[in-house]
C-alpha atoms as an extended CHARMM CRD file, in Angstrom:
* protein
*
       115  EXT
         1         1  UNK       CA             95.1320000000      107.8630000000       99.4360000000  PROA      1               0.0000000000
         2         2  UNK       CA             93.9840000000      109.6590000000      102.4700000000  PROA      2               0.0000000000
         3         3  UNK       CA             94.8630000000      113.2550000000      103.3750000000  PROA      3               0.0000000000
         4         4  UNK       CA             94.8430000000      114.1160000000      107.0020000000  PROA      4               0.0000000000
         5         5  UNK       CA             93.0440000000      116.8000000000      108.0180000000  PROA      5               0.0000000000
         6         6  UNK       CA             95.9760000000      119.2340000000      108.6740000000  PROA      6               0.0000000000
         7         7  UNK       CA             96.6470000000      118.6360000000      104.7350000000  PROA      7               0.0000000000
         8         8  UNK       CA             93.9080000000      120.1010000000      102.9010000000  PROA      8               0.0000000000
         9         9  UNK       CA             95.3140000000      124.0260000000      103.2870000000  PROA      9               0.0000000000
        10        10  UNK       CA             98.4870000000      122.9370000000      101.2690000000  PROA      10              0.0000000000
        11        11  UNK       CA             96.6220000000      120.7010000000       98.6600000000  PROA      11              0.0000000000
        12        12  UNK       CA             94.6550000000      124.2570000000       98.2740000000  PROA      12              0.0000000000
        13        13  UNK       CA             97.8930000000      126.0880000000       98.1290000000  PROA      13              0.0000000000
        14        14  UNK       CA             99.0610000000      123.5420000000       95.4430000000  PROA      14              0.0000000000
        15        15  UNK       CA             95.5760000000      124.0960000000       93.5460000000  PROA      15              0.0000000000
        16        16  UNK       CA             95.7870000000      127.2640000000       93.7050000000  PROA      16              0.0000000000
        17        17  UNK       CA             99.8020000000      127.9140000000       92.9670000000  PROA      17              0.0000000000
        18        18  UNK       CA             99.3340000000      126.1430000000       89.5260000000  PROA      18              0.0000000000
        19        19  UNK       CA             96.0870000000      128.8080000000       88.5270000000  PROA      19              0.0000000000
        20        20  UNK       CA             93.3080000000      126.1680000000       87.6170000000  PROA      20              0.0000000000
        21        21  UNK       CA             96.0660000000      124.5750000000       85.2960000000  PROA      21              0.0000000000
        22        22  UNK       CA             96.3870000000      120.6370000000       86.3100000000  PROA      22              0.0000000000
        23        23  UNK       CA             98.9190000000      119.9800000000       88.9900000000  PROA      23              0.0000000000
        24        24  UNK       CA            101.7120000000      117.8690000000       88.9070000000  PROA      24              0.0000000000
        25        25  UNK       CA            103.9530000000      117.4220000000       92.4580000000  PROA      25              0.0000000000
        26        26  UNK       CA            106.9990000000      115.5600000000       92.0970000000  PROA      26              0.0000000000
        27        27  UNK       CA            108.5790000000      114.0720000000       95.0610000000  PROA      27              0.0000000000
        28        28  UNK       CA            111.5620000000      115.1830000000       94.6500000000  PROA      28              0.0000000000
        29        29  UNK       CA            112.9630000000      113.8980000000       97.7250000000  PROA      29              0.0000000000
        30        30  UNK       CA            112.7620000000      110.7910000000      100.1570000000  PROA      30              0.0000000000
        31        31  UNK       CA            112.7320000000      110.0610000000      103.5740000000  PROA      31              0.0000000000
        32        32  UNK       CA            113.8270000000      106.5350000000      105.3470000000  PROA      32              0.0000000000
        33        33  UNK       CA            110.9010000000      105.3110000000      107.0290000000  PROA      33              0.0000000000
        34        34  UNK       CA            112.5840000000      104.5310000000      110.4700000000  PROA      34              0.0000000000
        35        35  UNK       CA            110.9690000000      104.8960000000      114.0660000000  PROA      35              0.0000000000
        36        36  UNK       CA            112.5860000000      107.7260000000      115.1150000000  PROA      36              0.0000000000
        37        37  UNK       CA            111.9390000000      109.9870000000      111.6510000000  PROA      37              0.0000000000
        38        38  UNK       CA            108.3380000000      109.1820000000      111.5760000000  PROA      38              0.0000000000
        39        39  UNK       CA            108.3890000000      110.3280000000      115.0060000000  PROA      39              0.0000000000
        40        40  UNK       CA            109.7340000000      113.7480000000      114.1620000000  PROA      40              0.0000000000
        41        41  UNK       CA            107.5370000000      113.6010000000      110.9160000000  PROA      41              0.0000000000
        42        42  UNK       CA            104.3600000000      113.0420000000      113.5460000000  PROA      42              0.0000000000
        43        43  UNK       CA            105.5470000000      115.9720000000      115.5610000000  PROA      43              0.0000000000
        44        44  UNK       CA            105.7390000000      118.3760000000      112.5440000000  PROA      44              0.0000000000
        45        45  UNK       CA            103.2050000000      117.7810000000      111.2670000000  PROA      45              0.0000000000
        46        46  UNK       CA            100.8000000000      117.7580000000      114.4850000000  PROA      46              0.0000000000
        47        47  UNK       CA            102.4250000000      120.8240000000      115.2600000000  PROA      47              0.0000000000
        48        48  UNK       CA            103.0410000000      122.7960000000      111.7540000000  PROA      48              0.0000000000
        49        49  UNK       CA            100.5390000000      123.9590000000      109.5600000000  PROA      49              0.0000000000
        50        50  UNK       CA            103.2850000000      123.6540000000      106.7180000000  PROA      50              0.0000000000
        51        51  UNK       CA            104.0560000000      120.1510000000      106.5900000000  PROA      51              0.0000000000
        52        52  UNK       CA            100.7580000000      117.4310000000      105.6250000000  PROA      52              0.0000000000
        53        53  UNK       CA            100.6340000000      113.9430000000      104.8880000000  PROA      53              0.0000000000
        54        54  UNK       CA             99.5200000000      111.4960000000      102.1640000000  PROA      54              0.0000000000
        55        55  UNK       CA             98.9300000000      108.3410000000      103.9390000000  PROA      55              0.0000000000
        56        56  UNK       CA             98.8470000000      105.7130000000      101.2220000000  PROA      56              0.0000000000
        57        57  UNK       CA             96.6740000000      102.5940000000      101.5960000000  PROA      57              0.0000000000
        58        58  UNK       CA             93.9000000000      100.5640000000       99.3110000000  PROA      58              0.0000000000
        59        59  UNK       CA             90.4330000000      101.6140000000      100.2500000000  PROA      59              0.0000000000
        60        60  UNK       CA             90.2180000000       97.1440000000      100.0660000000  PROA      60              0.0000000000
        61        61  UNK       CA             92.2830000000       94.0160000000       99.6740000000  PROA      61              0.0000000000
        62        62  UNK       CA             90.1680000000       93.9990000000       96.6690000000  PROA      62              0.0000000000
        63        63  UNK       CA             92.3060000000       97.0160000000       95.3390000000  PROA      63              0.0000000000
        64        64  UNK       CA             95.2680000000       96.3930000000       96.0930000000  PROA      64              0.0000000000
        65        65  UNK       CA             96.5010000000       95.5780000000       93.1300000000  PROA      65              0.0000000000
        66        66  UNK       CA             95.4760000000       98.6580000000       91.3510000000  PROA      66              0.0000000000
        67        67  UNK       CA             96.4780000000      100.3200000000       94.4360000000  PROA      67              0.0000000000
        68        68  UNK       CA            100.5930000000       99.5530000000       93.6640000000  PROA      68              0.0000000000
        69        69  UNK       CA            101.0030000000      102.4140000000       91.1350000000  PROA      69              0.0000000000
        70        70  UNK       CA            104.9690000000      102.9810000000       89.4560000000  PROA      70              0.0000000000
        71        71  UNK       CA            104.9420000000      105.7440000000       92.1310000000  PROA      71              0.0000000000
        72        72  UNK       CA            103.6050000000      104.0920000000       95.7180000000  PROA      72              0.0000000000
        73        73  UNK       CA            105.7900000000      100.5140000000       94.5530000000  PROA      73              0.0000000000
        74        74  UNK       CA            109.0810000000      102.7590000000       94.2230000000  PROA      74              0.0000000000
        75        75  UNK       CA            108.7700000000      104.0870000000       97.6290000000  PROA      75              0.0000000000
        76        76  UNK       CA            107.4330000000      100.7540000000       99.3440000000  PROA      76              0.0000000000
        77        77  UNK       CA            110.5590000000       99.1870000000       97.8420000000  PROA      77              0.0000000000
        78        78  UNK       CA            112.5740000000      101.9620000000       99.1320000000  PROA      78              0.0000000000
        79        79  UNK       CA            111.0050000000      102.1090000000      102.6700000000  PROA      79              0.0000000000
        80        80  UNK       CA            110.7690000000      105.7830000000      102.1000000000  PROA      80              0.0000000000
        81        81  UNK       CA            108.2800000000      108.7410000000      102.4280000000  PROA      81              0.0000000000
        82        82  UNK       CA            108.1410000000      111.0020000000       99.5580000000  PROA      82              0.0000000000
        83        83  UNK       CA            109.0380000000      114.5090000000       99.7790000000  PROA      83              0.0000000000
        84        84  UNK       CA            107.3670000000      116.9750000000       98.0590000000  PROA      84              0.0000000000
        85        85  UNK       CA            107.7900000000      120.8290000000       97.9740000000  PROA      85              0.0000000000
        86        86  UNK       CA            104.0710000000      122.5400000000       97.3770000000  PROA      86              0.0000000000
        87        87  UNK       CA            105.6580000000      125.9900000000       97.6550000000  PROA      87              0.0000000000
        88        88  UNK       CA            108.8680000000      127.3700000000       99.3080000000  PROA      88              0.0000000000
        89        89  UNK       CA            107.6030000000      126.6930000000      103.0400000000  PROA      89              0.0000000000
        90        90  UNK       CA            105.2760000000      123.8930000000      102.7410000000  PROA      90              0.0000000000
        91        91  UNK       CA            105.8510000000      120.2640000000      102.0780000000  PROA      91              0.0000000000
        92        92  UNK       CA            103.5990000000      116.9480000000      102.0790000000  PROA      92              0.0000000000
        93        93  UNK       CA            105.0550000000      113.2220000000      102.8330000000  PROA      93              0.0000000000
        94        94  UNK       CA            103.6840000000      110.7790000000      100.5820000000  PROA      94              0.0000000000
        95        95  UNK       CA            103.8250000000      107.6510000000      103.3030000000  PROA      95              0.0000000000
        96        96  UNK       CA            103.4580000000      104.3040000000      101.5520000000  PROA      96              0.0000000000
        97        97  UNK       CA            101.2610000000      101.5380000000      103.0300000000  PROA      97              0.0000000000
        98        98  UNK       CA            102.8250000000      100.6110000000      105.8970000000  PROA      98              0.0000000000
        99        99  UNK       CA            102.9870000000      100.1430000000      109.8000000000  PROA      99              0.0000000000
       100       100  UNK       CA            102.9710000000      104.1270000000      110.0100000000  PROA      100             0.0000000000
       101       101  UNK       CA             99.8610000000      104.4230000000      108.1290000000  PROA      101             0.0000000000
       102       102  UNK       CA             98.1600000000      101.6160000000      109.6690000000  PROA      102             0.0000000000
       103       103  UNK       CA             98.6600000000      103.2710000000      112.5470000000  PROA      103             0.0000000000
       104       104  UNK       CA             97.6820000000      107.2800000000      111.9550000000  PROA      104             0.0000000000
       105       105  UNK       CA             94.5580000000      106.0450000000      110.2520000000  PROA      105             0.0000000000
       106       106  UNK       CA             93.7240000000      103.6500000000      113.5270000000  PROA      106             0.0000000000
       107       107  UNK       CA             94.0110000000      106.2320000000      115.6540000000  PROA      107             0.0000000000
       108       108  UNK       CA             91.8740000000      108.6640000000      113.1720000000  PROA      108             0.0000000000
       109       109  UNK       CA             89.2880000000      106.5800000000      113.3570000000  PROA      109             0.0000000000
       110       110  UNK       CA             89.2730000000      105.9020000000      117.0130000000  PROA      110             0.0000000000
       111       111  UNK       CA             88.8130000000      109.8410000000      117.4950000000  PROA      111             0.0000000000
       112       112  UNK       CA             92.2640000000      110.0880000000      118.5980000000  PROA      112             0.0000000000
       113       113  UNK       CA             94.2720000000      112.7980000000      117.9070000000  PROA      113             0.0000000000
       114       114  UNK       CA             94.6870000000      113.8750000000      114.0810000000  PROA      114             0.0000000000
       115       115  UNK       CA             98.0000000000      114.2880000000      112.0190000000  PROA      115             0.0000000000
């Protein structure tokens, strides 16, 4: 799973709202992976320190079966993002592997600019 680099403040807030104790975020919502809603998605996130993504993809093709957790295989079948709530004004989209992610982590790695 990579976390973009706009992420890491709310995995801290989520680290530190559950006080050393381990966490456990539930995504309690989803969100249709169409065009149009990753584009908004993008623009929050590129523009909102309150909103992060989880960009799920196996580090190999050698791990890609491992990769397909309960979680990550519900949402591919779904074609949905994951919503979940780290505190009242901050969310992260879990994103499962996908054109989307593909795509963010191309550009990432081309020094393009970061989600």
């Amino acid at each position: 799973m990579h976390a973009c680099p706009s992420t890491h403040g709310l995995i801290r807030l989520a680290e530190a709202s559950f006080a050393g104790q381990p966490a456990t975020l539930a995504a309690t919502q989803r969100m249709k992976i169409e065009p149009a809603a990753m584009e908004v998605l993008s623009a929050k996130v590129r523009t909102d320190p309150r909103h992060g993504l989880l960009l799920c993809r196996p580090a190999s093709s050698a791990h890609a079966d491992l990769f397909r957790t309960t979680l990550v295989q519900y949402f591919l079948d779904k074609q949905a993002a994951g919503i979940i709530r780290v505190s009242q004004n901050a969310i992260l989209y879990l994103v499962p592997p996908g054109d989307f992610v593909n795509e963010h982590l191309a550009v990432r790695s081309l020094g393009g600019p970061t989600v």
